[in-house]
N, C-alpha and C positions, 0 to 999 in steps of 0.2 A: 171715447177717449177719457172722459172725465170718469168710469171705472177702471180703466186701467191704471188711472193714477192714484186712483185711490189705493187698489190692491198692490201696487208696489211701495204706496208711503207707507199699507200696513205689514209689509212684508220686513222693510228694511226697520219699522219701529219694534215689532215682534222680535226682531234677532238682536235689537241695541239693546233690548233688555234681557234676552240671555246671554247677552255678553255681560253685562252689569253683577248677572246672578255667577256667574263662572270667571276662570281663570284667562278661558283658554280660547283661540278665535281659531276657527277652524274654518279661514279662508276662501280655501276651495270652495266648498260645500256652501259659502253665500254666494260665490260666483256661480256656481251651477244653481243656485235656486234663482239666482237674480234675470241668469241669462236664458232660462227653460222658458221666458215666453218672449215675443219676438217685439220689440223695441226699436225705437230711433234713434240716430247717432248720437244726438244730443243726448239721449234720456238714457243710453248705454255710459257715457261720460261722465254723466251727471252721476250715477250709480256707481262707478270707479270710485269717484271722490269721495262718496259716502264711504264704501267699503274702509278707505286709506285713513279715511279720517275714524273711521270706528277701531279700525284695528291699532293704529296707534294710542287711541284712550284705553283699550283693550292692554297693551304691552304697557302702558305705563301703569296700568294696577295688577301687572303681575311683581309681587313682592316675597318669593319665596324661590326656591331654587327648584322644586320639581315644578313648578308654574311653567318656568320657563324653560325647563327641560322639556312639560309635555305641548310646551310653544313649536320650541324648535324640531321635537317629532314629530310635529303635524306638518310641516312642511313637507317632508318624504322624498328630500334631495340624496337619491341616489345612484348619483353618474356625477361623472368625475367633472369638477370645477371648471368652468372653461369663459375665456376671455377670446380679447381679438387674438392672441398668439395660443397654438393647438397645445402648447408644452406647456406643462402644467409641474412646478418644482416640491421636491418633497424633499425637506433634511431627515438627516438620519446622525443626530447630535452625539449619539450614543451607539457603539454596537459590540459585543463579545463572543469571541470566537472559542472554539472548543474542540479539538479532536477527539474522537468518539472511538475512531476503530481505523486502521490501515491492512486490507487485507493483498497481501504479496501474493497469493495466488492467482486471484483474478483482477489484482492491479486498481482497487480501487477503494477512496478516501470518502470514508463517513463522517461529515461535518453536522455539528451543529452551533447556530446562529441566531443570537438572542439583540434582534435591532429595535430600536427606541425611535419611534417617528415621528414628526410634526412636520404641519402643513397649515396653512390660511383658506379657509374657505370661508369668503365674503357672504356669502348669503346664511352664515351660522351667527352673525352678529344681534346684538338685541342692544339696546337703548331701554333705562328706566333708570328712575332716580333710586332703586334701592339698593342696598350694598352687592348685590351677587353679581360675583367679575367672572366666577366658573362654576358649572352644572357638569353631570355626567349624567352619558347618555348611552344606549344600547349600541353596541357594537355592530349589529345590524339592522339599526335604523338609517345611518350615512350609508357616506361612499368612504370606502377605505383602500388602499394604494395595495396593488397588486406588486409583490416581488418574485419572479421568477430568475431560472437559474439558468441560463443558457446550455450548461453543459453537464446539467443533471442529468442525471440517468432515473433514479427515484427521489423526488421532492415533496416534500409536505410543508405546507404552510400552517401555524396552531395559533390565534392568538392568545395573548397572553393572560388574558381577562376579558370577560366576557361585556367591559366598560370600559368606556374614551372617557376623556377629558377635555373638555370644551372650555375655552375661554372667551372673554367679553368681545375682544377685537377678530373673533373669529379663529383664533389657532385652535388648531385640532393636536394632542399627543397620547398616541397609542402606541404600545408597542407589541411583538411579533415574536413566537421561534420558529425557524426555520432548520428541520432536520433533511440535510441534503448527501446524494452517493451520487461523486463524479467519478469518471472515467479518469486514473491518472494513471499514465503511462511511468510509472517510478522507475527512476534509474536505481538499478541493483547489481549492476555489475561490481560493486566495490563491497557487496553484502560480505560481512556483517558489518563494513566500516559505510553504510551506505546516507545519500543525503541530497536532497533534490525539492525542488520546488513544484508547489499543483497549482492552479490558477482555479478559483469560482466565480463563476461571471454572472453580475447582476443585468437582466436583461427587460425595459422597462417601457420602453418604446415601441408604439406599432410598426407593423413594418410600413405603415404609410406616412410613417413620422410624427406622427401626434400621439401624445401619451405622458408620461410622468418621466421627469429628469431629476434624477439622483444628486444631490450636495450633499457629499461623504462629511463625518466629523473625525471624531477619535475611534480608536477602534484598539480593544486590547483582548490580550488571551489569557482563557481561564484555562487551571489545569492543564497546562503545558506537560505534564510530563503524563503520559499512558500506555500502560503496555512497554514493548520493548522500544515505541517509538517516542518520538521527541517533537514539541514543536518548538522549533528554535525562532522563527519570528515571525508575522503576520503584518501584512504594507498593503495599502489598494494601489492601484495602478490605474493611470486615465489610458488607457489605448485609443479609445474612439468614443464619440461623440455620444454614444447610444448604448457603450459598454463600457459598464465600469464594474472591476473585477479586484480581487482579494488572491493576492499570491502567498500561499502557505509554505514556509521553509519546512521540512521536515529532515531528522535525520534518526539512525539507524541507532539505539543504546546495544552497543556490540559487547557488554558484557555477556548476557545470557547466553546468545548463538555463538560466541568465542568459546564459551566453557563447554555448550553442548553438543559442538559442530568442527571447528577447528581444533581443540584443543584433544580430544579424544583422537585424531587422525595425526597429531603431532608426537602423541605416546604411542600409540602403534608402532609407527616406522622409526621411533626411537627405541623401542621393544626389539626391533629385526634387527636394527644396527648390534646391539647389544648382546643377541642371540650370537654371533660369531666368536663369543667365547666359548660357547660349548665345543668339545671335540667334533670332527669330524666323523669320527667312528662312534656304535654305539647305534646312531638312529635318534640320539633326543633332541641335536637341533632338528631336526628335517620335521620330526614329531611337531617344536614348538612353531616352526614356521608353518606347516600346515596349518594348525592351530589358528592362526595371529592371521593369516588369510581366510580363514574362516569366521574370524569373529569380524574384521572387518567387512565383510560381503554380508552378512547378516546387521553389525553395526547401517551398512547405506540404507536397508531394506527397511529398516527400523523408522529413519530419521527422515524417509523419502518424502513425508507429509509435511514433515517443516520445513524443505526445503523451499525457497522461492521460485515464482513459475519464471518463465522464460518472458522474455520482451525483445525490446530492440539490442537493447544492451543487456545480451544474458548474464545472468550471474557468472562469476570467473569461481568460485566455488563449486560447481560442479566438474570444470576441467581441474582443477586439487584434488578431489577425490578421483576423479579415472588416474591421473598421474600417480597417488598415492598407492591407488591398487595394481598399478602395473610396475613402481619399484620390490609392491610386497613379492609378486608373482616370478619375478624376476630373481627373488632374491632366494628365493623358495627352487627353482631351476638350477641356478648355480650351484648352488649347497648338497642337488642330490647329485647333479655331475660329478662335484668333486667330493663326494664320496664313496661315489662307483670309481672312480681316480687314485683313490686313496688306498680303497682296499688291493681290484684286481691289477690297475695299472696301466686302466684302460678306461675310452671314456663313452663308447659305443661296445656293447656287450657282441650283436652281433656280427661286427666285422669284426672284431677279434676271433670270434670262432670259427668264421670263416678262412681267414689269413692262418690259424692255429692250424685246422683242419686238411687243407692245401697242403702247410710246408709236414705234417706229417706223413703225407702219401708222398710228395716228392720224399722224405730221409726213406720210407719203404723200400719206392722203386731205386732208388741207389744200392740200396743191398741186395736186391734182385739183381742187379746186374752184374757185382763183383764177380770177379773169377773166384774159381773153388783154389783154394789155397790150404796145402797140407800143412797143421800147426801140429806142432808136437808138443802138449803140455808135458810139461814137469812134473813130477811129481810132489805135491804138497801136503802138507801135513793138515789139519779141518781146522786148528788152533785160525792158522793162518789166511784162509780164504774165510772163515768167518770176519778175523780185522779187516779183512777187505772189503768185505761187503757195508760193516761200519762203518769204514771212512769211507764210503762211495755216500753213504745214506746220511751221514753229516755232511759230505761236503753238499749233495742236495739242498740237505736244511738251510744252511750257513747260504748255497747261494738266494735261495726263494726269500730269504730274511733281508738279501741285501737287495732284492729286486723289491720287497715289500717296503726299505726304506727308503729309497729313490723314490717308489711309487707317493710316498705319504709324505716325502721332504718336497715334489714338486708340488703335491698338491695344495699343502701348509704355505706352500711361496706364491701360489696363485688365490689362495684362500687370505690369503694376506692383502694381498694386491686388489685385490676386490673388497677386500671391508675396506683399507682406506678410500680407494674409488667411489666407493658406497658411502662412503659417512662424508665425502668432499662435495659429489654431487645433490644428497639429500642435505646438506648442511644451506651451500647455494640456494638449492631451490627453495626453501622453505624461506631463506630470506629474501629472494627475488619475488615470491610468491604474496608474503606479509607486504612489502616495499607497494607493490601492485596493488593489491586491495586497497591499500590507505589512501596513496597518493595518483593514481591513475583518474583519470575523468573521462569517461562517455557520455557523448552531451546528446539528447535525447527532446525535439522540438515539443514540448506540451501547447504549445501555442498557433500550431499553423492554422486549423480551423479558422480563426481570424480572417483568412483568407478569404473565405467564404461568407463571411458576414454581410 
C-alpha cells in the first residue's frame, strides 16, 4: 500500500511540474494515467480533486490567447452541446440571400446562402484574470451546426473560413455558404410577364426530435437583379415547428423574351395583315405570304430552346404561336382561293371542268338531234361576212371581259371582307392574348410536400 502511495504522490507531482513548465493541461491524458492502475474510491476522489485543483492553477496562468485556444482544443468537444432538453438553439443574426440562376426548363432555382451563426456552448468557457475575452480556434476542432435543405436537390455546405470565433462566456460565431438547387415548380403560364414564389426549407432537427432549432434574424438580398430574372423579395416563414423556410418572390424581366418572342410574332401577322394591299393578280401576295409562313415556321424552330418547358401551368405562349401560325396559314388559303376567283371565275378548278365539260356534250347532242332544215343562204358579198365574223369575235371578247370583271369585282368584295375580318379578329386577339399574359394567375401549390413532413 505504502508503494502505491508513493508512486501516485510521484505521479501526480511529476505532472504539477509539467504543468508549471507549459501552458497547456491536457486533462484526459492525467486521467488516463491516473486511473491505468486500479485504486480505491477514496484514493480515485482524492485524485479528482487534485486533478481540478491543478488544472485550475493551470488555466489561471494561461495569459495569452493561443494558450487558451490550445486549452480549449484539447478538450475535443465534438458533438453537439446538450443539456436536460434535446434541442439545442442556434441564431442565425445575420443571413443574405442571392439568386444565382433560374433554369425554366427544368424548373429549377439555384440559391446561394451566406448565414452568420452563433451559438453558447458552456463547456467552451475559461476563467483567468487576463485580458483575453476571445481566441480563434479551427473549424474543425468543435462541433458546428449542421444546415441542411429539405428540399434540395444538390446542396453544398463551404465554410466560410477555415476559423471560429470563440468568446469568454462561451458564444461560438461562424459563418457558412450555402450553394443550394430546389425543385421549383414556377408558374410560367404568364411568360414573359411571369412571377411566383419558391420556398427553401431549413431542416435541422432529427427525425426523433432532438437536434438544433433555428432563431431566424435579418435576412436580406444581394444582387437582386440577374439574368432575365428578378428577385423581388425574400421573408422566412415559421410553418412548423422543425421547419423553418425562406420564400423567394421571383419574377420574369419581360423585356428581353417581349422583344425576342412576342414581339417578332406581332410584326409577322402585322406583315400578312398588310400584304392585302398587294393585288390579287400577278402572284406577289401569295409569293409574300408563302414567304411570311415560312419565315415564321423556321422563326419557332429557331427560338424552340428559349422557349420555357411545360409544368402545371403551361406556358399560354405556346398556344400564341400555334394560333399565330394558323391565322398566317389561313390567310395564305384565302389569298390563293381568291385568286383562282379572280382570274377564272371559279373557286375549284376541277368542278368547273367538269360542269364545263358536261354542258358541252349536252349543246353537241342538241344539234344531233335537230331536224335537217333546208336554209337557203343569200348571197353575200366577203366585205360583209368578214364584219361578221368581227363583231361575233368582239362581242366574245367584250363578253369574257365582263365575265372577267364580275369575276375580279366579287373577288375584291370578298377580298375586302376578309382583310377587315382579319385585321378585327387579329387586332382582338392579340389584345385579349396581352390582357391574359399580364393579368391571368395560375396558382401552382409549391408547398404541399409539407404534408409529408
Amino acid at each position: 500500500m505504502g508503494r502505491q502511495t508513493s508512486t501516485q504522490l510521484s505521479a501526480i507531482c511529476s505532472y504539477q511540474s509539467y504543468v508549471k513548465s507549459s501552458s497547456v493541461i491536457p486533462a484526459v491524458m492525467l486521467f488516463d494515467r491516473l486511473t491505468s492502475t486500479t485504486y480505491s474510491s477514496g484514493k480515485v476522489v482524492l485524485l479528482l480533486a487534485l486533478l481540478t485543483a491543478v488544472s485550475a492553477q493551470a488555466e489561471s496562468e494561461c495569459t495569452t490567447r493561443r494558450c487558451v485556444a490550445e486549452l480549449l482544443i484539447s478538450k475535443k468537444y465534438l458533438s453537439q452541446p446538450q443539456d436536460d432538453n434535446c434541442n439545442f438553439t442556434v441564431w442565425l443574426p445575420k443571413m443574405e440571400y442571392q439568386t444565382l440562376s433560374v433554369n425554366t426548363k427544368s424548373l429549377r432555382l439555384v440559391s446561394r446562402l451566406q448565414a452568420t451563426m452563433a451559438w453558447v456552448d458552456p463547456n467552451l468557457k475559461w476563467e483567468n484574470p487576463s485580458n483575453v475575452t476571445q481566441v480563434i480556434l479551427p473549424v474543425d476542432k468543435i462541433w458546428t451546426p449542421d444546415l441542411q435543405i429539405k428540399n434540395g436537390i444538390v446542396t453544398t455546405v463551404e465554410h466560410n473560413s477555415k476559423d471560429l470565433l470563440v468568446y469568454r462566456n462561451g458564444t461560438v460565431k461562424h459563418t457558412v455558404v450555402i450553394i443550394t438547387e430546389v425543385n421549383c415548380e414556377i408558374n410560367l403560364f404568364n411568360y414573359p410577364f411571369a412571377a411566383d414564389e419558391c420556398p427553401i426549407l431549413f431542416h435541422t432537427l432529427a427525425d426523433d426530435g432532438c437536434g438544433t432549432y433555428l432563431d431566424l434574424g435579418d435576412l436580406t438580398v444581394v444582387d437582386s437583379n440577374h439574368g432575365d430574372w428578378e428577385t423581388v423579395n425574400v421573408v422566412y416563414s415559421y410553418e412548423s415547428y422543425i421547419i423553418r423556410s425562406i420564400f423567394v418572390g421571383l419574377k420574369n424581366r419581360a423585356g428581353n423574351p417581349f422583344i425576342t418572342l412576342l414581339l417578332p410574332s406581332i410584326l409577322i401577322v402585322l406583315a400578312d395583315a398588310v400584304s392585302f394591299a398587294l393585288p390579287l393578280g400577278g402572284g406577289e401576295r401569295n409569293c409574300f405570304k408563302v414567304t411570311l409562313v415560312l419565315s415564321f415556321t423556321m422563326f419557332l424552330v429557331i427560338l424552340n430552346n428559349q422557349l420555357p418547358g411545360d409544368s402545371k401551368c403551361s406556358p399560354v405562349i405556346r398556344i400564341h404561336f400555334c394560333i399565330c401560325l394558323v391565322l398566317l396559314v389561313l390567310s395564305m388559303l384565302v389569298s390563293l382561293v381568291l385568286t383562282r376567283l379572280a382570274k377564272d371565275g371559279y373557286l375549284i378548278s376541277c368542278c368547273f371542268k367538269r360542269s364545263k365539260n358536261k354542258r358541252d356534250k349536252e349543246e353537241k347532242k342538241n344539234e344531233d338531234v335537230k331536224p335537217d332544215i333546208s336554209v337557203v343562204h343569200l348571197n353575200e358579198s366577203e366585205d360583209t361576212q368578214m364584219l361578221r365574223k368581227m363583231v361575233n369575235f368582239l362581242e366574245a371578247v367584250k363578253a369574257k371581259e365582263r365575265k372577267c370583271e364580275r369575276s375580279e369585282r366579287l373577288a375584291n368584295i370578298l377580298d375586302k371582307a376578309f382583310f377587315w375580318l382579319y385585321f378585327i379578329l387579329g387586332s382582338g386577339y392579340f389584345s385579349s392574348m396581352i390582357y391574359v399574359m399580364v393579368n391571368h394567375k395560375c396558382y401552382i401549390d409549391n408547398y404541399k410536400f409539407w404534408n409529408y413532413i
